[in-house]
C-alpha positions in Angstrom: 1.1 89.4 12.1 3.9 87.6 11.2 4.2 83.7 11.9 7.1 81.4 12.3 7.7 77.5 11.3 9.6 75.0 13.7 10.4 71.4 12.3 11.9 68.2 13.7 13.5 65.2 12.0 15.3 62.5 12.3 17.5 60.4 9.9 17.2 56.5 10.7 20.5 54.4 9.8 19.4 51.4 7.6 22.3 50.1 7.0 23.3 46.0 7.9 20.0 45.4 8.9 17.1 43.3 6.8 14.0 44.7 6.2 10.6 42.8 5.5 6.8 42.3 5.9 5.7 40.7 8.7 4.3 37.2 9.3 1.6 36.1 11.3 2.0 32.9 13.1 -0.9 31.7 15.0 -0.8 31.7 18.7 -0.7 28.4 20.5 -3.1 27.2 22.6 -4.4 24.1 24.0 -3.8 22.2 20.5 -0.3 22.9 21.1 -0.2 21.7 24.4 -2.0 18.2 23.3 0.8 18.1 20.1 3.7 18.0 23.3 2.0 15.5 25.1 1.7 13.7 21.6 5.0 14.6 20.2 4.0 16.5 17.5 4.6 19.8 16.8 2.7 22.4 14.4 4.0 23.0 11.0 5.3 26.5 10.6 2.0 28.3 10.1 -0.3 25.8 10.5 -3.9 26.0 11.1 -5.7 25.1 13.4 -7.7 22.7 11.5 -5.3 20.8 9.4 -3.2 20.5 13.3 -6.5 18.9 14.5 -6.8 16.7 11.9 -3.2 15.8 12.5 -3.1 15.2 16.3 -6.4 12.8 15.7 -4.2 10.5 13.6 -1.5 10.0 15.6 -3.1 7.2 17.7 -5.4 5.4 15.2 -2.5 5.3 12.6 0.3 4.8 15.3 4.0 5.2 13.9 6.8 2.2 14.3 9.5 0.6 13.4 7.9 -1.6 10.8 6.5 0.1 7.1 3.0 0.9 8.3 4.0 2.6 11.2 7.0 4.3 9.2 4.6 5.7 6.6 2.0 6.7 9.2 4.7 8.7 11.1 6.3 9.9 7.6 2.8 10.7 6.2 1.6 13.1 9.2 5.4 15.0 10.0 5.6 15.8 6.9 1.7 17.7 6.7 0.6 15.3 4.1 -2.6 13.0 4.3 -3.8 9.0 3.5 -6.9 8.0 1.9 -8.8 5.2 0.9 -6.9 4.4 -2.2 -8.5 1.0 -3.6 -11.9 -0.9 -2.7 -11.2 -4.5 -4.3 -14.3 -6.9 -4.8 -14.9 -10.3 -5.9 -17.4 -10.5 -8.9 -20.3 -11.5 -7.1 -22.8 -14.8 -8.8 -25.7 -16.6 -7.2 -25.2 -15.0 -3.5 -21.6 -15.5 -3.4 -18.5 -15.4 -5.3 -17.4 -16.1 -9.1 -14.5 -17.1 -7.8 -13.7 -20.4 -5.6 -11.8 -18.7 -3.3 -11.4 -15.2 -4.1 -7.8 -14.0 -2.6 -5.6 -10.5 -3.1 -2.5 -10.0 -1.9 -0.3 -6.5 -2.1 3.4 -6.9 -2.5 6.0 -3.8 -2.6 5.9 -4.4 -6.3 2.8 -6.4 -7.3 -0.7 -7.0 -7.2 -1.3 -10.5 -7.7 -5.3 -11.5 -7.8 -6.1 -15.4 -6.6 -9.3 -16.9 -8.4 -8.9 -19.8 -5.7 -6.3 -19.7 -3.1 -6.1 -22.5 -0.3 -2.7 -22.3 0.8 0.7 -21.5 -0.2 1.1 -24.8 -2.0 -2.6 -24.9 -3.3 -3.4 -21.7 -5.7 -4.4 -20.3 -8.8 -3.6 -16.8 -10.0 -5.4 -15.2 -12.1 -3.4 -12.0 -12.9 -0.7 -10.3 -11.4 -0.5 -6.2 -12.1 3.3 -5.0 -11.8 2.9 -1.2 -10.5 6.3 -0.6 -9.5 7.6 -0.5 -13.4 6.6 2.9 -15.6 3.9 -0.2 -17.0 0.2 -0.8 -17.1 0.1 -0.3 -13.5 2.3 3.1 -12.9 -1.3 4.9 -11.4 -4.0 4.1 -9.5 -6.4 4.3 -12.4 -3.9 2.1 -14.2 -4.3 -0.2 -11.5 -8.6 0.0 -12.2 -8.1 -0.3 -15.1 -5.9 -3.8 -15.4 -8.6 -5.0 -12.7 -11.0 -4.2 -14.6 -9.7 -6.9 -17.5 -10.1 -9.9 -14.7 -13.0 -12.4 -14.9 -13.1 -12.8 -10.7 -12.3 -9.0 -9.5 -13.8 -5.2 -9.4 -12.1 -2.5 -8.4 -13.1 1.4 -7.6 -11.5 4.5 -6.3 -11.1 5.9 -3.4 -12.8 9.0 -2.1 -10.4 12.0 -2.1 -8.2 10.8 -5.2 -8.1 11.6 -8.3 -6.6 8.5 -9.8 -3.0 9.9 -11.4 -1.5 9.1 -7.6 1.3 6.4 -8.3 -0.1 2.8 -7.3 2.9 2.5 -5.2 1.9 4.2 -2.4 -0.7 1.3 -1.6 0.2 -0.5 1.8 1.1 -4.1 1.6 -1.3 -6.8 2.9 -4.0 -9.2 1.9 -7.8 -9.5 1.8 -7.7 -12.1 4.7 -7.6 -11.0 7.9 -6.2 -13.6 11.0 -8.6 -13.6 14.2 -5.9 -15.0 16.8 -8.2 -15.2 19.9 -11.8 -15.0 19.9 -13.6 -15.8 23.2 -16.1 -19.0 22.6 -19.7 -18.5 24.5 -20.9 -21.5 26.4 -23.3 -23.2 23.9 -23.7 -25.3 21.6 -25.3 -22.9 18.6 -23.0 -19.6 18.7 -21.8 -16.9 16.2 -18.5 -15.6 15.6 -18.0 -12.2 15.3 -17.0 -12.4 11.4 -18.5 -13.9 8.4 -17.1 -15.1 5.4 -14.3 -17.4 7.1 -11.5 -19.4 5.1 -12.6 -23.6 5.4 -9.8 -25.4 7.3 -8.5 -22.5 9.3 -11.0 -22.9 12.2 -9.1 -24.2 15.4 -10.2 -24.0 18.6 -8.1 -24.6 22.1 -11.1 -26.9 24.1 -10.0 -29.8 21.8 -12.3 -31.8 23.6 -15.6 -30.5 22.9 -14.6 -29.4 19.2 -12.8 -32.7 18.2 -14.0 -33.4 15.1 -15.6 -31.4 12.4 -18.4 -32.3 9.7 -18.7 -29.5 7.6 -18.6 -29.7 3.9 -15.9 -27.8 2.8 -13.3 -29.6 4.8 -15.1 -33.1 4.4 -11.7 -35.8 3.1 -11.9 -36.9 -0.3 -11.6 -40.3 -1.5 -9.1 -40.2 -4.0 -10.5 -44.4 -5.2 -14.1 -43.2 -4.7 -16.9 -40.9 -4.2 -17.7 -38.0 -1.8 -20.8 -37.9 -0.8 -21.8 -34.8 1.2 -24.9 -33.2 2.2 -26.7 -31.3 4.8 -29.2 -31.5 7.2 -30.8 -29.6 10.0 -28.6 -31.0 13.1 -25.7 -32.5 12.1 -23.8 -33.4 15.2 -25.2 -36.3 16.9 -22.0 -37.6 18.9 -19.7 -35.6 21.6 -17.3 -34.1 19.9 -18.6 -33.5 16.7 -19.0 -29.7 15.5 -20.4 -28.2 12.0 -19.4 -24.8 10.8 -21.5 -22.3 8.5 -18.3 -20.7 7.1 -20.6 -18.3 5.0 -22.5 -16.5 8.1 -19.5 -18.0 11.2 -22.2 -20.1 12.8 -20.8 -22.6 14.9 -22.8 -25.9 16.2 -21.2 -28.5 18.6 -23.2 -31.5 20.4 -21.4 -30.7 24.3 -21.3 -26.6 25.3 -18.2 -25.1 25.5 -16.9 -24.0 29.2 -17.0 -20.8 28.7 -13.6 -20.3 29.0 -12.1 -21.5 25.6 -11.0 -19.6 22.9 -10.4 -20.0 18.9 -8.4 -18.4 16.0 -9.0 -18.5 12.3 -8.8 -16.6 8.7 -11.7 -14.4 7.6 -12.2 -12.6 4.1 -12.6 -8.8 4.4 -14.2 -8.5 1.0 -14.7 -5.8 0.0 -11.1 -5.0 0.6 -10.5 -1.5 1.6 -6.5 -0.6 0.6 -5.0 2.0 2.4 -2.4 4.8 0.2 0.0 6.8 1.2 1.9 9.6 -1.1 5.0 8.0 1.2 6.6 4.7 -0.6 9.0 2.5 1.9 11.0 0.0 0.9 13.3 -2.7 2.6 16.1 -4.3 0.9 15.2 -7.4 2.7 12.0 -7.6 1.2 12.5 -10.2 -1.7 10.3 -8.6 -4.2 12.0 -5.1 -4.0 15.1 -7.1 -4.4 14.0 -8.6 -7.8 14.0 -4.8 -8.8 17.1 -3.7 -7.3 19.4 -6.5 -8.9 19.6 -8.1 -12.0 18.8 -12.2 -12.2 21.3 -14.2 -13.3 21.3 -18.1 -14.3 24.0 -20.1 -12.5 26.6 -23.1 -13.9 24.0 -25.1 -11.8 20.9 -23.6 -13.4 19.6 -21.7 -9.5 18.5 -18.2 -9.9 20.8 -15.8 -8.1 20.8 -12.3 -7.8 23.9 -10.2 -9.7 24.6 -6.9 -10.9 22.7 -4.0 -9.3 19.8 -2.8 -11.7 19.5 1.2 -12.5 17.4 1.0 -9.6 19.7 -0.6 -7.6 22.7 1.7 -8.5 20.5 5.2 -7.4 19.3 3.6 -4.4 23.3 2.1 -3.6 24.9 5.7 -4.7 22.3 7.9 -2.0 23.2 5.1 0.9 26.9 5.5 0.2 27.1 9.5 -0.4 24.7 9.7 3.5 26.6 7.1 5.3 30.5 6.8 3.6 32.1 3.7 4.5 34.2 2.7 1.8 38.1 2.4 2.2 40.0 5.6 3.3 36.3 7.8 4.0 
Protein backbone atom coordinates (compact mmCIF):
# COMPACT_ATOMS: atom_id res chain seq x y z
CA UNK A 1 0.00 0.00 0.00
CA UNK A 2 1.44 3.01 -0.82
CA UNK A 3 1.72 6.06 1.59
CA UNK A 4 2.06 9.74 1.15
CA UNK A 5 3.96 12.68 3.30
CA UNK A 6 2.32 16.22 3.88
CA UNK A 7 4.66 18.99 5.55
CA UNK A 8 4.10 22.50 6.84
CA UNK A 9 6.56 25.32 7.47
CA UNK A 10 7.02 28.52 8.01
CA UNK A 11 9.92 31.04 7.54
CA UNK A 12 10.15 33.64 10.49
CA UNK A 13 11.63 37.20 9.43
CA UNK A 14 14.45 38.09 11.96
CA UNK A 15 15.46 40.81 10.66
CA UNK A 16 15.67 44.58 12.84
CA UNK A 17 14.72 42.94 15.80
CA UNK A 18 17.19 41.88 18.95
CA UNK A 19 17.31 38.66 20.17
CA UNK A 20 18.30 37.50 23.84
CA UNK A 21 17.89 35.31 27.01
CA UNK A 22 15.55 36.24 29.26
CA UNK A 23 15.78 37.80 32.67
CA UNK A 24 13.98 37.08 35.72
CA UNK A 25 13.04 39.97 37.81
CA UNK A 26 11.42 39.23 41.01
CA UNK A 27 7.81 40.02 41.53
CA UNK A 28 6.92 42.69 43.87
CA UNK A 29 5.14 42.31 46.80
CA UNK A 30 4.51 43.91 49.98
CA UNK A 31 8.34 44.90 50.32
CA UNK A 32 7.69 46.93 47.45
CA UNK A 33 4.80 48.49 48.63
CA UNK A 34 6.65 49.47 52.15
CA UNK A 35 9.93 50.85 49.73
CA UNK A 36 6.96 53.57 48.20
CA UNK A 37 5.80 54.50 51.36
CA UNK A 38 9.59 54.77 52.26
CA UNK A 39 10.82 56.22 49.11
CA UNK A 40 12.95 53.59 48.13
CA UNK A 41 12.83 51.61 45.42
CA UNK A 42 14.45 47.98 44.57
CA UNK A 43 17.59 47.78 42.74
CA UNK A 44 17.23 46.14 39.45
CA UNK A 45 17.08 42.49 40.52
CA UNK A 46 17.30 42.79 43.92
CA UNK A 47 16.45 40.27 46.48
CA UNK A 48 14.39 40.06 48.72
CA UNK A 49 16.74 40.01 51.48
CA UNK A 50 19.34 42.52 50.73
CA UNK A 51 15.79 44.99 49.95
CA UNK A 52 14.86 44.02 53.65
CA UNK A 53 17.88 44.82 54.95
CA UNK A 54 17.72 48.08 53.04
CA UNK A 55 14.22 49.36 54.00
CA UNK A 56 15.24 48.62 57.88
CA UNK A 57 17.92 51.25 57.52
CA UNK A 58 16.17 53.90 56.25
CA UNK A 59 14.76 55.18 59.59
CA UNK A 60 17.59 54.31 62.13
CA UNK A 61 20.22 55.81 59.70
CA UNK A 62 17.82 58.72 58.40
CA UNK A 63 19.25 60.69 55.32
CA UNK A 64 19.65 64.83 55.36
CA UNK A 65 21.07 67.59 54.32
CA UNK A 66 24.09 67.49 56.63
CA UNK A 67 27.20 64.54 55.91
CA UNK A 68 25.72 61.85 58.14
CA UNK A 69 22.48 61.91 56.62
CA UNK A 70 24.09 62.44 53.04
CA UNK A 71 26.20 59.32 53.45
CA UNK A 72 23.29 57.35 55.00
CA UNK A 73 21.07 58.19 51.99
CA UNK A 74 24.29 57.71 49.52
CA UNK A 75 25.27 54.48 51.28
CA UNK A 76 21.74 52.56 50.99
CA UNK A 77 20.65 54.06 47.08
CA UNK A 78 23.46 53.08 45.95
CA UNK A 79 23.07 48.99 47.45
CA UNK A 80 26.04 49.39 49.44
CA UNK A 81 26.38 48.82 53.36
CA UNK A 82 28.05 50.56 56.76
CA UNK A 83 29.77 48.80 59.50
CA UNK A 84 31.31 49.14 62.63
CA UNK A 85 34.60 50.46 61.37
CA UNK A 86 36.71 51.41 64.58
CA UNK A 87 36.15 50.49 68.48
CA UNK A 88 38.66 53.20 70.19
CA UNK A 89 39.61 52.58 73.96
CA UNK A 90 41.52 54.31 76.59
CA UNK A 91 44.33 52.09 78.04
CA UNK A 92 42.83 51.22 81.05
CA UNK A 93 45.17 51.39 84.82
CA UNK A 94 43.91 50.95 88.38
CA UNK A 95 39.96 50.94 87.54
CA UNK A 96 40.12 53.86 85.25
CA UNK A 97 42.05 55.46 82.68
CA UNK A 98 45.95 55.91 81.78
CA UNK A 99 45.09 58.91 80.55
CA UNK A 100 43.78 62.20 82.60
CA UNK A 101 41.20 62.85 80.40
CA UNK A 102 41.09 60.47 77.57
CA UNK A 103 39.50 62.47 74.36
CA UNK A 104 39.19 61.41 70.36
CA UNK A 105 38.04 63.52 68.01
CA UNK A 106 37.47 62.50 63.98
CA UNK A 107 38.03 65.35 61.49
CA UNK A 108 37.50 64.91 57.53
CA UNK A 109 41.22 64.55 57.48
CA UNK A 110 42.58 63.62 60.92
CA UNK A 111 42.46 61.63 63.90
CA UNK A 112 43.78 63.50 66.63
CA UNK A 113 44.02 61.39 70.10
CA UNK A 114 43.76 63.78 73.54
CA UNK A 115 45.77 62.29 76.60
CA UNK A 116 43.94 65.10 78.71
CA UNK A 117 41.48 67.37 77.08
CA UNK A 118 39.40 69.98 79.30
CA UNK A 119 38.45 72.42 76.88
CA UNK A 120 39.31 74.01 73.70
CA UNK A 121 41.96 76.26 75.36
CA UNK A 122 43.10 73.46 77.91
CA UNK A 123 44.54 70.19 75.96
CA UNK A 124 47.24 67.91 75.38
CA UNK A 125 47.49 65.82 72.16
CA UNK A 126 49.12 63.05 72.10
CA UNK A 127 49.10 62.01 68.42
CA UNK A 128 47.34 62.99 65.49
CA UNK A 129 47.02 60.19 62.52
CA UNK A 130 46.57 62.03 58.99
CA UNK A 131 44.39 59.39 56.80
CA UNK A 132 43.42 61.58 54.17
CA UNK A 133 47.17 61.62 52.60
CA UNK A 134 48.42 58.10 50.71
CA UNK A 135 50.52 58.06 54.56
CA UNK A 136 50.63 55.92 57.57
CA UNK A 137 46.95 56.22 57.80
CA UNK A 138 45.58 55.52 54.09
CA UNK A 139 43.63 52.08 55.65
CA UNK A 140 41.81 51.15 58.43
CA UNK A 141 44.50 48.78 59.62
CA UNK A 142 46.92 51.62 59.01
CA UNK A 143 44.80 53.51 61.29
CA UNK A 144 45.29 50.32 64.11
CA UNK A 145 48.25 50.24 63.55
CA UNK A 146 49.43 54.10 64.32
CA UNK A 147 47.04 53.65 67.41
CA UNK A 148 48.59 50.95 68.33
CA UNK A 149 52.10 53.20 68.79
CA UNK A 150 50.14 55.52 71.53
CA UNK A 151 50.78 55.29 75.32
CA UNK A 152 46.89 56.32 76.26
CA UNK A 153 44.81 54.53 73.27
CA UNK A 154 43.70 50.85 71.81
CA UNK A 155 42.11 50.33 68.92
CA UNK A 156 40.37 47.07 67.05
CA UNK A 157 38.32 46.37 63.98
CA UNK A 158 35.20 46.28 63.21
CA UNK A 159 33.17 43.14 62.50
CA UNK A 160 32.54 42.75 58.78
CA UNK A 161 35.85 44.50 57.51
CA UNK A 162 38.63 43.38 56.42
CA UNK A 163 40.99 46.25 57.20
CA UNK A 164 42.27 47.45 53.49
CA UNK A 165 38.91 49.84 53.46
CA UNK A 166 40.30 53.42 53.18
CA UNK A 167 40.15 55.23 56.75
CA UNK A 168 38.34 57.92 55.11
CA UNK A 169 35.14 56.64 55.07
CA UNK A 170 35.04 56.98 59.04
CA UNK A 171 32.18 59.53 60.15
CA UNK A 172 33.33 62.62 61.85
CA UNK A 173 32.62 63.09 65.61
CA UNK A 174 34.06 62.72 69.03
CA UNK A 175 34.10 60.30 72.02
CA UNK A 176 31.95 62.75 74.13
CA UNK A 177 28.63 62.62 73.75
CA UNK A 178 26.25 66.07 75.00
CA UNK A 179 23.08 65.07 77.11
CA UNK A 180 21.06 68.43 76.58
CA UNK A 181 18.06 67.62 78.77
CA UNK A 182 17.84 64.96 81.17
CA UNK A 183 14.76 64.93 83.57
CA UNK A 184 16.05 65.28 87.42
CA UNK A 185 13.94 62.90 89.99
CA UNK A 186 12.83 64.48 93.10
CA UNK A 187 15.49 63.52 95.63
CA UNK A 188 18.24 64.17 97.04
CA UNK A 189 20.47 60.86 96.11
CA UNK A 190 19.71 60.15 92.20
CA UNK A 191 21.48 58.64 89.22
CA UNK A 192 21.84 59.88 85.86
CA UNK A 193 21.31 57.79 83.13
CA UNK A 194 25.18 57.86 81.99
CA UNK A 195 28.40 57.18 83.66
CA UNK A 196 31.65 58.43 83.05
CA UNK A 197 30.66 62.33 82.79
CA UNK A 198 33.19 65.17 81.84
CA UNK A 199 33.93 67.41 85.51
CA UNK A 200 32.70 71.00 84.97
CA UNK A 201 30.04 70.32 82.40
CA UNK A 202 27.20 69.45 84.83
CA UNK A 203 24.50 72.28 84.86
CA UNK A 204 21.32 72.04 85.99
CA UNK A 205 18.22 74.60 85.35
CA UNK A 206 16.72 74.53 89.39
CA UNK A 207 19.72 76.81 90.22
CA UNK A 208 18.33 77.01 93.48
CA UNK A 209 18.65 73.67 94.92
CA UNK A 210 22.00 72.83 92.93
CA UNK A 211 23.81 76.20 93.70
CA UNK A 212 26.97 75.23 94.62
CA UNK A 213 29.02 72.18 93.99
CA UNK A 214 31.75 70.34 96.21
CA UNK A 215 33.07 67.70 94.25
CA UNK A 216 36.70 67.19 93.79
CA UNK A 217 37.36 67.58 90.38
CA UNK A 218 36.01 70.98 90.01
CA UNK A 219 37.23 72.10 93.63
CA UNK A 220 39.23 76.08 92.81
CA UNK A 221 42.83 75.97 93.22
CA UNK A 222 44.76 78.28 95.16
CA UNK A 223 47.32 79.43 92.84
CA UNK A 224 49.44 81.15 96.58
CA UNK A 225 48.54 77.92 98.47
CA UNK A 226 47.33 74.46 99.00
CA UNK A 227 44.33 72.38 97.96
CA UNK A 228 43.17 70.38 100.19
CA UNK A 229 40.39 67.93 99.12
CA UNK A 230 38.99 64.83 100.43
CA UNK A 231 35.86 62.82 100.83
CA UNK A 232 33.58 61.74 103.14
CA UNK A 233 30.29 59.90 103.37
CA UNK A 234 27.77 63.06 103.22
CA UNK A 235 29.22 65.91 101.99
CA UNK A 236 26.51 68.47 101.64
CA UNK A 237 25.53 69.87 104.85
CA UNK A 238 24.02 73.36 103.72
CA UNK A 239 20.98 74.12 101.16
CA UNK A 240 22.31 74.43 98.11
CA UNK A 241 25.23 72.44 98.22
CA UNK A 242 25.44 69.24 95.73
CA UNK A 243 28.46 66.60 95.20
CA UNK A 244 28.72 64.65 92.05
CA UNK A 245 30.31 60.93 91.51
CA UNK A 246 31.39 61.81 87.97
CA UNK A 247 32.72 58.14 87.68
CA UNK A 248 29.17 56.20 88.21
CA UNK A 249 26.70 59.95 87.49
CA UNK A 250 25.59 59.81 91.13
CA UNK A 251 24.16 62.97 92.12
CA UNK A 252 23.70 64.12 96.00
CA UNK A 253 22.08 67.55 96.95
CA UNK A 254 21.01 68.61 100.66
CA UNK A 255 17.07 70.12 99.40
CA UNK A 256 15.14 67.52 96.77
CA UNK A 257 14.64 68.68 93.45
CA UNK A 258 10.84 69.56 92.31
CA UNK A 259 10.58 67.18 90.21
CA UNK A 260 10.27 69.24 87.49
CA UNK A 261 13.84 70.42 86.67
CA UNK A 262 16.07 69.27 84.20
CA UNK A 263 20.13 69.22 83.49
CA UNK A 264 22.57 68.87 80.55
CA UNK A 265 26.11 67.73 80.49
CA UNK A 266 29.22 65.88 78.57
CA UNK A 267 29.60 62.11 79.01
CA UNK A 268 32.48 59.85 77.63
CA UNK A 269 31.27 56.96 75.31
CA UNK A 270 34.43 54.94 75.77
CA UNK A 271 34.71 52.53 74.14
CA UNK A 272 34.03 54.60 71.10
CA UNK A 273 32.28 52.76 68.50
CA UNK A 274 33.18 54.74 64.89
CA UNK A 275 30.79 54.37 62.24
CA UNK A 276 32.35 53.75 58.20
CA UNK A 277 30.97 54.17 55.23
CA UNK A 278 32.58 53.17 51.60
CA UNK A 279 30.89 56.84 50.77
CA UNK A 280 33.46 59.88 51.59
CA UNK A 281 31.66 63.56 51.75
CA UNK A 282 33.32 66.46 51.86
CA UNK A 283 32.50 70.27 52.28
CA UNK A 284 34.58 73.00 51.08
CA UNK A 285 33.60 74.95 54.12
CA UNK A 286 34.95 72.46 56.33
CA UNK A 287 38.51 74.10 57.32
CA UNK A 288 40.42 70.93 57.42
CA UNK A 289 39.44 69.71 53.93
CA UNK A 290 40.37 73.18 52.94
CA UNK A 291 44.01 72.70 54.25
CA UNK A 292 44.05 69.92 51.49
CA UNK A 293 42.44 71.59 48.74
CA UNK A 294 44.72 74.80 48.76
CA UNK A 295 48.18 75.36 49.29
CA UNK A 296 49.32 77.64 52.60
CA UNK A 297 51.06 80.58 51.98
CA UNK A 298 52.90 83.09 54.47
CA UNK A 299 51.75 86.66 54.14
CA UNK A 300 54.02 90.24 54.10
CA UNK A 301 52.40 90.29 57.65
CA UNK A 302 53.40 86.74 58.63
CA UNK A 303 49.10 85.38 58.89
CA UNK A 304 48.60 82.09 57.27
CA UNK A 305 46.32 82.42 54.23
CA UNK A 306 45.17 80.00 51.83
CA UNK A 307 46.62 80.36 47.97
CA UNK A 308 46.99 78.32 45.05
CA UNK A 309 44.64 75.30 44.72
CA UNK A 310 46.52 71.93 45.57
CA UNK A 311 46.33 68.80 42.92
CA UNK A 312 43.49 68.07 45.09
CA UNK A 313 42.05 71.23 44.74
CA UNK A 314 42.51 71.51 40.94
CA UNK A 315 40.47 67.75 40.33
CA UNK A 316 37.88 68.67 42.65
CA UNK A 317 37.65 72.62 40.97
CA UNK A 318 37.95 71.01 37.21
CA UNK A 319 34.63 68.24 37.97
CA UNK A 320 32.60 71.42 39.58
CA UNK A 321 33.28 73.58 36.57
CA UNK A 322 32.86 70.80 33.68
CA UNK A 323 28.97 69.77 35.74
CA UNK A 324 27.93 73.28 36.49
CA UNK A 325 29.83 75.87 33.60
CA UNK A 326 29.72 79.24 34.70
CA UNK A 327 32.67 80.87 33.39
CA UNK A 328 32.52 83.87 30.87
CA UNK A 329 30.76 83.13 27.49
CA UNK A 330 29.37 79.23 28.78
Amino acid sequence: MATNTFSLYWVIENAGKYTSAPTAYPTKNDLDAHGTFLDLKRLPAEKNTSYYKRLQSVLPLRGGANHNGLVHALTRELGLQEFIGLKISPVPSSGGWRAPAPFVQITSTNIILYSSYIDEDNYEIDKSIDFFSHGAGYLLEDVIAEIGTSSYFIAELGNGLTGQEKANGLFPGTSSQIIYKEWVPANTFFTLEHTDLIPGTLYFSETSVFAKELSSEVATKNENGFTFCWGISTPVTQDGDYFVNYKRGIVTSKKSSSGAGTCRYLYRTFPWHVRWSPIAVYSLRDANYQSKVFETEVMLDNSIQHGLVSIEGSEIYSQIFDRSPCLWGE
